[in-house]
matplotlib code that plots the C-alpha trace (Angstrom):
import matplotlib.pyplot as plt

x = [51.3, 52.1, 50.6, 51.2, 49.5, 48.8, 49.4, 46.3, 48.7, 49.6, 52.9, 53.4, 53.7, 54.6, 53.8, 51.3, 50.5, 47.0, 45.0, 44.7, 41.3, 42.8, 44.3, 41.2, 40.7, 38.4, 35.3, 32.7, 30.1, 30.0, 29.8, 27.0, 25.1, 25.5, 24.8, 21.4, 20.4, 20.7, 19.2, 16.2, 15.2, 14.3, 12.2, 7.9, 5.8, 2.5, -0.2, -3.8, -6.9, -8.3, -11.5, -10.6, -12.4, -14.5, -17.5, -20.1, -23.5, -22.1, -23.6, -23.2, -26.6, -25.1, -25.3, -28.0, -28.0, -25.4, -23.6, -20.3, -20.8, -18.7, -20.4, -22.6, -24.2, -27.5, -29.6, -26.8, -25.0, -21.6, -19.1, -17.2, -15.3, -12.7, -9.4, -10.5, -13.5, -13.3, -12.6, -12.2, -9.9, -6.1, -5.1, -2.3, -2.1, 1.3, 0.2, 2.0, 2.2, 5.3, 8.6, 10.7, 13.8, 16.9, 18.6, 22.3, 24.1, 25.6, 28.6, 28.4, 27.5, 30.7, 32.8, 31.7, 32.1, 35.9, 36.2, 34.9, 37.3, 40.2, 39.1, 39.6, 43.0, 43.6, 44.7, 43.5, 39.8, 39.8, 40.6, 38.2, 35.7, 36.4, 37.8, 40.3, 43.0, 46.8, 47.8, 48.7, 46.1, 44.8, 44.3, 44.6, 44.5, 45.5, 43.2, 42.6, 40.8, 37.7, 37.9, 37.6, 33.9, 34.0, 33.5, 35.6, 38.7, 37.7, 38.0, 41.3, 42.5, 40.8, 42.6, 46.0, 46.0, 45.4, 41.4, 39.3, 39.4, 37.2, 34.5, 34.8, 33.7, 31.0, 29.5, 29.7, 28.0, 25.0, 21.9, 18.3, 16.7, 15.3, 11.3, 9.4, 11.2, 11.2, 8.2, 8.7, 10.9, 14.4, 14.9, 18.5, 21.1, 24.7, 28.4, 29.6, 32.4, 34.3, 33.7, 35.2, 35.5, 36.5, 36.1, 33.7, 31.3, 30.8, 32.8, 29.5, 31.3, 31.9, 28.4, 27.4, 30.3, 29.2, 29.0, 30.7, 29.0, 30.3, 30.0, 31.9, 33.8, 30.9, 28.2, 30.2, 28.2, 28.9, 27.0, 28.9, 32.0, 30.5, 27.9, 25.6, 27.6, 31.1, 33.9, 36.9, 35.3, 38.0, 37.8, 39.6, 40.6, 41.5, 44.3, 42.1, 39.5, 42.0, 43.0, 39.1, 38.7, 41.6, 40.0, 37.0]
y = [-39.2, -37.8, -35.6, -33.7, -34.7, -31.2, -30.9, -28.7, -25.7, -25.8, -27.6, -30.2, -33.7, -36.4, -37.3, -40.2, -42.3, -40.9, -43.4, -44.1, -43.1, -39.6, -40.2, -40.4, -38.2, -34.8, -36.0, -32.6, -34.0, -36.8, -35.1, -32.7, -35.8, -37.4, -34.6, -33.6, -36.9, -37.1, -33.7, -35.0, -37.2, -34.2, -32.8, -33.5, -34.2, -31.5, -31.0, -29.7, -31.1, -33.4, -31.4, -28.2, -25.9, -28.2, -28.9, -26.9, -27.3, -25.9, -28.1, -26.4, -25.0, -26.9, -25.5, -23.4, -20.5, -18.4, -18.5, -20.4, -24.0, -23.8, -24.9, -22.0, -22.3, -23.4, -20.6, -18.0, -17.2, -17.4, -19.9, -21.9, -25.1, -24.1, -22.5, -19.5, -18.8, -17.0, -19.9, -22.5, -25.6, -24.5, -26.1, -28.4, -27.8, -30.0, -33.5, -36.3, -38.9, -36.4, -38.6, -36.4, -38.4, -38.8, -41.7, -42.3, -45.5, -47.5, -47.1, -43.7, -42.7, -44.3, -43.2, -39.5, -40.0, -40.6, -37.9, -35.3, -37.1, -36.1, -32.8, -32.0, -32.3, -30.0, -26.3, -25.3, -26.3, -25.5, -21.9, -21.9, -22.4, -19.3, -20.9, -19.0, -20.5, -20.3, -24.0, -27.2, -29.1, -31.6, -30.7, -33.8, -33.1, -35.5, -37.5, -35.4, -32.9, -35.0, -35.5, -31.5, -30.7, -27.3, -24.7, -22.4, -25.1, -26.1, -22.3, -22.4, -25.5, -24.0, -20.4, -22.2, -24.1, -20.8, -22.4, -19.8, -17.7, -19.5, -19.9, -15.8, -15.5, -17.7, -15.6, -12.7, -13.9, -14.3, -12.2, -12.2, -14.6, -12.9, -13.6, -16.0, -18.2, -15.8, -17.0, -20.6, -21.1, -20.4, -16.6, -16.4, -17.6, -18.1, -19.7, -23.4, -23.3, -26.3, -30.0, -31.9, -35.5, -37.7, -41.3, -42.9, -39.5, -36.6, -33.3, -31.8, -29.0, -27.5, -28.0, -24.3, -22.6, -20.7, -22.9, -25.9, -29.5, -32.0, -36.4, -38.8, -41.1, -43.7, -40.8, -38.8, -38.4, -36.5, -33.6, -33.2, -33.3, -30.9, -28.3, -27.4, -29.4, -27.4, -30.0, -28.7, -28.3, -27.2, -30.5, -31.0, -34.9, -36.5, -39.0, -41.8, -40.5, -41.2, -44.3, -45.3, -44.3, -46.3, -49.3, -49.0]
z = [-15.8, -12.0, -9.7, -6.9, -3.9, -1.5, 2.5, 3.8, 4.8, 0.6, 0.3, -1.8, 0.3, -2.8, -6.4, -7.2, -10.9, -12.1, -13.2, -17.0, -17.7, -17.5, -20.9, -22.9, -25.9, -25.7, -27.7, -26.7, -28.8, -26.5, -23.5, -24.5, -26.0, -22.6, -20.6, -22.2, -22.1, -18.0, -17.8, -19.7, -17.1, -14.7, -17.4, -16.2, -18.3, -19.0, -21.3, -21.5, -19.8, -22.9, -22.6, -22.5, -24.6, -25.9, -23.0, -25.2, -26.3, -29.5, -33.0, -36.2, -38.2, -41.5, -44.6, -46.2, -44.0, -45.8, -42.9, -41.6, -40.6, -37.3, -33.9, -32.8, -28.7, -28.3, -28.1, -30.2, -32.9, -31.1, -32.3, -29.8, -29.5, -32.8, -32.3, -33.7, -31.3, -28.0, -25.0, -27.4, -28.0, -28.3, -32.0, -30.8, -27.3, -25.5, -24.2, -21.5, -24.1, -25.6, -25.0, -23.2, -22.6, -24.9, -25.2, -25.3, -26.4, -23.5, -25.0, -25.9, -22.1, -20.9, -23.7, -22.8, -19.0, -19.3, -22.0, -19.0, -16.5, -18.7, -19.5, -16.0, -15.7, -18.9, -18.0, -21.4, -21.1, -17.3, -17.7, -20.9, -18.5, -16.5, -13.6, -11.2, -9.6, -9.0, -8.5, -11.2, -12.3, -11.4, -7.8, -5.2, -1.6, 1.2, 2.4, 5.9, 3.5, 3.2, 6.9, 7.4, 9.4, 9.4, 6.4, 7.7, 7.9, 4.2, 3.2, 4.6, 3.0, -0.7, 0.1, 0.9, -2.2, -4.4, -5.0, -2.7, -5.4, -7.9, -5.2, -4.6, -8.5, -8.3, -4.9, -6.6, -9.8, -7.9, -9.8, -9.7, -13.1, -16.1, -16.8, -15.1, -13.4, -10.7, -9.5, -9.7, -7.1, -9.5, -7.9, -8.5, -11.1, -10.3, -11.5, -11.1, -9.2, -7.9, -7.5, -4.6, -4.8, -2.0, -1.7, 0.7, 1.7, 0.0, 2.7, 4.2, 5.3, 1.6, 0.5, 1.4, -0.7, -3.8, -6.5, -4.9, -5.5, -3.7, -4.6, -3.7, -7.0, -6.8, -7.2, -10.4, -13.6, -16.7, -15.9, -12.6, -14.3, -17.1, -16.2, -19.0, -21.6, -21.0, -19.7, -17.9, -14.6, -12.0, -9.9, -6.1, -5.5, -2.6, -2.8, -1.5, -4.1, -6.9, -6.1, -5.8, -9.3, -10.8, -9.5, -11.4]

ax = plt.figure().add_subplot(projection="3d")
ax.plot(x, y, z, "-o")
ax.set_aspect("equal")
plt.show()
């Protein structure tokens, strides 16, 4: 399978051999398996202070009073310490010993890392994804494109390669979060838009674009490759890049 490698100014300057790994099969139920196992690795672990609700001189009376034998305060009549009383234990509150991470075969992981690689490259899933753009897939730039140090030369290179739109979309998806999250430091919500991979450093210059992430080939994961579980991310190469990544 060939590609087109693209000049900077948008013409096309020759073809190249993409590496095999493109031609793995579309397994999705890999990919999301893969990804929510990486994304459980962020997750922290919480739970309730182990004597919460409970630090009472609360006993119960026993039995022969005609009255319920729940702990009652010293002094009163007023149950504490049970779920059901005012400040007392919660019933099964959340604790740290919970296992929060997934597992994923070793296997499995790889299997559905390649699977995202070649989802890239199909149109189909790409546009499926809501991504704009008026060029071929897959997209490889020369190798002066990860050499770029200023944004505004990036946006140039994107808008002469029919890209700048996609990262346009993503701007203006930008919205204030429903709920809570508002306060907790997660304001705003907004669209995935490209992924840039060069070879040896990730292009500083792009990493203030709307939605724009940007690794280099050793630093690519499955969740990079397929936000929130959805492969087909529109993804910009560098020829160098490429070439990297058919070596592994």
């Amino acid at each position: 399978m060939k590609a087109q490698v693209i000049s900077l100014d948008g013409t096309e300057a020759r073809k190249i051999e993409l590496p095999s790994v493109f031609s793995e099969e579309y397994r999705p139920d890999l990919i999301k398996k893969a990804v929510i196992a990486l994304q459980s690795t962020r997750r922290q672990p919480h739970g309730a202070y182990p004597y919460a609700g409970i630090r009472s001189s609360a006993h119960s009376w026993g039995s022969g009073r005609g009255v319920a034998q729940v702990p009652r305060i010293n002094g009163g009549s007023r149950a504490a310490k049970i779920p059901q009383a005012k400040g007392g234990r919660e019933a099964h509150p959340p604790v740290v010993q919970k296992v929060l991470v997934r597992q994923i075969n070793k296997k499995e992981k790889q299997k559905a890392f390649r699977s995202a690689l070649a989802a890239t490259i199909c149109e189909e899933l790409v546009r499926a994804r809501g991504h704009v753009f008026s060029c071929q897939i897959p997209v490889v730039l020369e190798d002066r494109f990860g050499e770029l140090s200023k944004t505004s030369e990036v946006i140039a290179a994107l808008n002469a390669t029919g890209l700048l739109a996609d990262v346009e979309k993503a701007k203006a998806s930008r919205k204030v979060r429903a709920g809570r999250g508002k306060m907790r430091g997660r304001r705003y919500k907004q669209r995935k838009s490209l992924l840039i991979v060069t070879a040896d450093a990730p292009l500083k210059a792009a990493e203030n674009l709307a939605g724009v992430d940007v690794a280099t080939v050793d630093q690519l994961n499955t969740e990079l490759l397929a936000p929130g579980t959805h492969a087909g991310r529109l993804t910009v190469w560098t020829e160098s890049a490429l070439a990297r990544l058919g070596v592994q």
